[in-house]
N, C-alpha and C positions, 0 to 999 in steps of 0.2 A: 657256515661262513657268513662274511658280514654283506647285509644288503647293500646292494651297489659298490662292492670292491668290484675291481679291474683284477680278475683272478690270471695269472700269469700262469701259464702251461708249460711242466718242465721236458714237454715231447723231445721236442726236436734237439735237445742234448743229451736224451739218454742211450743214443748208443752209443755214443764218443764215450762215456762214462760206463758202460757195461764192459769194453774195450779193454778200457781204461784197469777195473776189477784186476784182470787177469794179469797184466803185466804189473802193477804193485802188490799183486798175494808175491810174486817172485822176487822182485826186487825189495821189497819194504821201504821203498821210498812215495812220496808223494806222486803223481803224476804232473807237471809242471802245467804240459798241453791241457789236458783233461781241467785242470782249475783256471785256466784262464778262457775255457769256452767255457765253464760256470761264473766266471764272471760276465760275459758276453753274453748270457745268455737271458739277464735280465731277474733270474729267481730270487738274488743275495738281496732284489725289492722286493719283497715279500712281505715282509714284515712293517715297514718302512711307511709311514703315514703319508695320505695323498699327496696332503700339503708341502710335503718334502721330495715328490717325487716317485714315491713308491706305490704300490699295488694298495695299501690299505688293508692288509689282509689280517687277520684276528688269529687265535692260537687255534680253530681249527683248520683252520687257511694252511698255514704253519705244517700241524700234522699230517695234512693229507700230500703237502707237496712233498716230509723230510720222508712219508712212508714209500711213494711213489720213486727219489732218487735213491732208496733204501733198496728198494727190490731190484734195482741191476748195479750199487755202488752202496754197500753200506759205512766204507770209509767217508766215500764224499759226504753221505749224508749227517753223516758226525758232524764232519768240520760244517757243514750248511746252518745245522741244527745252532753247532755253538755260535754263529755267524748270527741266527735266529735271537738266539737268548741274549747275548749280547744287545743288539739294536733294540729290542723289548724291556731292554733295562733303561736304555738310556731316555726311550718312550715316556716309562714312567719317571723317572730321577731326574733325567738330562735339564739342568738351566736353558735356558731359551736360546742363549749362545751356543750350549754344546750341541743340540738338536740342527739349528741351523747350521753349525762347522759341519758335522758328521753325517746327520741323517742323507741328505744327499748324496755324497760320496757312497755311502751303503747303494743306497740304491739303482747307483751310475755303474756298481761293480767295479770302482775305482780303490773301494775302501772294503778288505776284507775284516772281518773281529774274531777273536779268540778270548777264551774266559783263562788266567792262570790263576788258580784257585790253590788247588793241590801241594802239598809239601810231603818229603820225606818225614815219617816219624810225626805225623800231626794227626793221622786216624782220619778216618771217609769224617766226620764230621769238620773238621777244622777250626778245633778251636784252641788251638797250642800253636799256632804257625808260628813261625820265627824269622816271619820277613817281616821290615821295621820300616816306616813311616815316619821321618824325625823332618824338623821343621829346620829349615833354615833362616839364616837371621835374616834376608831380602825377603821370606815369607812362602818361599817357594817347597818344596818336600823333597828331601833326599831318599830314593827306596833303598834298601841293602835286603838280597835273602835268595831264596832261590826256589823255584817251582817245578814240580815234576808232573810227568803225565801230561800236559798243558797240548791237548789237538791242535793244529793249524800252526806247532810252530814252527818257527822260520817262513810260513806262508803268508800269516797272517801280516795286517798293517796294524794293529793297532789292539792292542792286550789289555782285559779287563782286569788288572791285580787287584789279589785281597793283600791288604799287609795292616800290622798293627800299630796303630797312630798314637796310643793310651790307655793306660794303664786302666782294666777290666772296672766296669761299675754297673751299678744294678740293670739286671736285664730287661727290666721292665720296659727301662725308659726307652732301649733300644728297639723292643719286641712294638710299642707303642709307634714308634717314628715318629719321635718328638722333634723340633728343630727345624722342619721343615720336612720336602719330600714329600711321598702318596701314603700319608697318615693310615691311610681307610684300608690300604693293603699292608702295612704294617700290622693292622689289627688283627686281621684275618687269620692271621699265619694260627693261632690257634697257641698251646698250650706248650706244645712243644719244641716251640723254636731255640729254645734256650739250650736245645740238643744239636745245632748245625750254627758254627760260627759262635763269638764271644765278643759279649759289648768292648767298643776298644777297638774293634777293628776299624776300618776303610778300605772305598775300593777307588782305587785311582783309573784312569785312559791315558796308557802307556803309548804310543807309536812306536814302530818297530824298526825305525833308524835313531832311533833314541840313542846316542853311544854307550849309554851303561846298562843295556840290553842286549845280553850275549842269549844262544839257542845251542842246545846240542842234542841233534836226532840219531843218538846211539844207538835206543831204544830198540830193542831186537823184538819187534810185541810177535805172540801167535796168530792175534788175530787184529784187523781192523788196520789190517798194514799201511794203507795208502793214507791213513788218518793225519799222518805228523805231526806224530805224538812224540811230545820229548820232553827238555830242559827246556825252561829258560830262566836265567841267572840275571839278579840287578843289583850291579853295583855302584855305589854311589851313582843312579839313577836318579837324575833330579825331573822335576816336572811343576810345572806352575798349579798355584792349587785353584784355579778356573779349571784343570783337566783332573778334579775328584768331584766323582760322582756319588751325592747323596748326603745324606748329613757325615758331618763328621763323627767319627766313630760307633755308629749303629749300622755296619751293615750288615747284622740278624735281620733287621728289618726289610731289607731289599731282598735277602735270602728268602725268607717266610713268604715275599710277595711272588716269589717265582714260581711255587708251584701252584698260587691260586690265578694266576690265569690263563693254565691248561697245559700250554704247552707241555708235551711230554716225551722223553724219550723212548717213551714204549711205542711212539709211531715207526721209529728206527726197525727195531724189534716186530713189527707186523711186516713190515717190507722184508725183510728176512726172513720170517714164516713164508709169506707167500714167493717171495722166489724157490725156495725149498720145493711150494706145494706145487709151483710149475715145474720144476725138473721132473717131478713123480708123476704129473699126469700128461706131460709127453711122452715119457715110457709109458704110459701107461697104455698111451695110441699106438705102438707099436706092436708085433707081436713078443711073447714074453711074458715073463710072472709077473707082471704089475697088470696082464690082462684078462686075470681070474676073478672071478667074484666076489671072494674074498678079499682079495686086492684093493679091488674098486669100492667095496662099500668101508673098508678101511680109511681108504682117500677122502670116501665123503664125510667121513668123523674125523679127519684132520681137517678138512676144508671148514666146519663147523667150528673149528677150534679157534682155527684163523678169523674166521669170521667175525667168535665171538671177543677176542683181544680188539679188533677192530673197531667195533662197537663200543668198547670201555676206551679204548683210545677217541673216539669220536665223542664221547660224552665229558671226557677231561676238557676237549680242546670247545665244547661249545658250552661248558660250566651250568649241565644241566639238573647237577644237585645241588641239595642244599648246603653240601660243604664240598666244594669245588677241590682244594686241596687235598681234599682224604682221598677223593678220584683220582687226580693226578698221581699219588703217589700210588693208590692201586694200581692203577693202569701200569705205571713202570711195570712192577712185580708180576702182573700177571699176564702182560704181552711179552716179559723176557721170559719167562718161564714154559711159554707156549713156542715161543718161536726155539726153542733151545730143544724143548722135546718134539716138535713139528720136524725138524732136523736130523734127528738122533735117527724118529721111527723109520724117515722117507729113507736113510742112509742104509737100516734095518733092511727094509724091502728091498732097495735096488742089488744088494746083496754082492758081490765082487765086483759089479758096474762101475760103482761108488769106491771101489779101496786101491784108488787110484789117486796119487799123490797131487795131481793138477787137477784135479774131476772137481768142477764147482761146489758141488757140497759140501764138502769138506771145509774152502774157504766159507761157506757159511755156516757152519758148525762151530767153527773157532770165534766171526764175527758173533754170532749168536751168545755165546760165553761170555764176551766182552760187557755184552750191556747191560749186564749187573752187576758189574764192575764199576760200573761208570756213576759219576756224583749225580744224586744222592743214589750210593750202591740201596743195591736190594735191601741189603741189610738195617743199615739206616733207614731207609723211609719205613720198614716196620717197626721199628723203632718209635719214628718220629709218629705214627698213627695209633700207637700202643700209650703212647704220653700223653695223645688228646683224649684219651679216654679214661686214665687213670688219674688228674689232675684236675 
């Protein structure tokens, strides 16, 4: 974490939010209470540079706070996370105007953010989407399209959309972030960016009283319930083009810069591990099969496991390889993959304790699944770490 931030401690809100878990694994709705003591609570500055108010805190700041609201709320810490990436873009992109409009508000907890990225029939990478960015003759941009999966919606105030502004042109130019914007983390992205997003796009900052931004939290998910995760639809959605972020039409480029600086959702994913690896060793204090030998030195090669995701997460978020990105995108892969079987085995052992329909593990089990689901899924970021090496 960065010398002399003002690290904000998410203590004193995580049992309203552990609480919180259990009546949205039921209902699949958001928690209303439970997110507006996360704004209250001072974390959504987190990210947020001093000078605007915020903690100042860096993408391992980031990791350790989304791991911590992970381990008793892994829905909140979705939406926190996207909240994270969000404000981190606008860090790097934001004109001087939009950092002064927003950054603030982020960190006052006045201003929540959400990323809608996602489209039906576009594939985890997105680069077919068919929400459309057309210019108006006053100069302003109409959006039309519709986004799915999009966390925080209907919670959020104010939506990151990808939509396409122009018709695809070499990627280079995009991969480089030419035009303006953070050049140097355009560069970075490496070889394969040209596999997540297509030149031609933009990403605009929607607000969510916008009237051509409708929300619909159908969504019946298994897991990550209280996430509010849904549609959201824009039709003839206009927006002043002072409220798009980054150059026009390259945002590959903003893409490629997000996973070079750490931030990862495998933090999520280790907070999940280790709630698992506490249910198992409170039984394990009990009397009972989790208080055998075998038992216990099982625990200690799961607790190993957790530990070891933890560490790949901790090195994402403080960019201490030589290629920051390739971490980050391990790190996802290998903290979900831990936490997903860290889960499985604890569920293994507690053995009928566990085959109980409300029994927390279970919601972690399903959360657990989720986050390789989530952009860039598993699948892609191996993808995208297999390009930089064949290219």
């Amino acid at each position: 974490m960065s010398v002399g931030v003002s690290v904000i401690e998410p203590g004193p809100v995580l049992e309203t939010l552990l609480h919180s878990a259990a009546r949205t694994a039921v209902s699949g709705w958001p928690d209303e209470q439970a997110l507006a003591e996360l704004r209250r609570s001072g974390l959504l500055a987190t990210a947020v540079p001093a000078e605007y108010g915020g903690a100042g805190g860096d993408a391992a700041t980031v990791n350790s706070v989304v791991e911590r609201v992970a381990r008793v709320n892994p829905s909140v810490a979705i939406i926190l996370f996207q909240h994270f990436a969000v404000t981190m873009r606008i860090v790097e992109w934001g004109t001087a105007e939009q950092k002064a409009a927003l950054l603030p508000a982020f960190a006052s907890g006045e201003c929540l953010a959400a990323s809608a990225w996602s489209e039906r029939g576009a594939g985890a990478a997105k680069k077919n989407i068919a929400t459309t960015g057309s210019r108006t003759s006053d100069g302003r941009w109409r959006l039309n399209g519709a986004k799915s999966f999009t966390t925080g919606a209907g919670v959020a105030d104010i939506y990151l959309v990808l939509a396409t502004t122009s018709a695809a042109h070499d990627d280079r130019e995009a991969r480089n972030g030419q035009n303006g914007g953070n050049s140097q983390n355009g560069q970075n992205g490496g070889n394969g960016d040209s596999l997540y997003g297509s030149a031609g796009q933009s990403f605009f900052l929607v607000r969510g009283d916008n009237p051509g931004l409708g929300v619909d939290r159908s969504l019946d998910l298994a897991g990550m319930r209280g996430s509010a995760t849904g549609f959201v639809t824009l039709h003839d959605c206009e927006v002043p083009d002072e409220d798009r972020l980054g150059p026009l039409g390259q945002a590959p480029a903003i893409i490629a810069a997000v996973r070079e600086t750490g931030a990862t959702l495998g933090a999520v994913s280790v907070g999940i591990a280790q709630a698992a690896l506490d249910v198992a060793i409170d039984h394990a204090r009990r009397p009972g099969p989790l208080g055998t030998q075998a038992a216990r030195q099982r625990l200690a090669e799961l607790s190993a496991q957790v530990e070891a995701a933890r560490a790949i997460v901790d090195s994402a978020g403080r960019r201490l390889s030589a290629t920051p990105g390739t971490v980050t995108l391990q790190s996802k892969i290998f903290a979900s993959a831990t936490a997903e079987q860290v889960c499985l085995e604890v569920a293994r052992m507690l053995g009928s304790t566990a085959y109980v329909a409300g029994h927390q593990l279970n919601r972690l089990i399903a959360d657990a699944r989720a986050v390789a689901l989530m952009g860039p899924t598993n699948d892609l970021c191996r993808e995208l770490m297999a390009a930089s090496w064949t290219n």
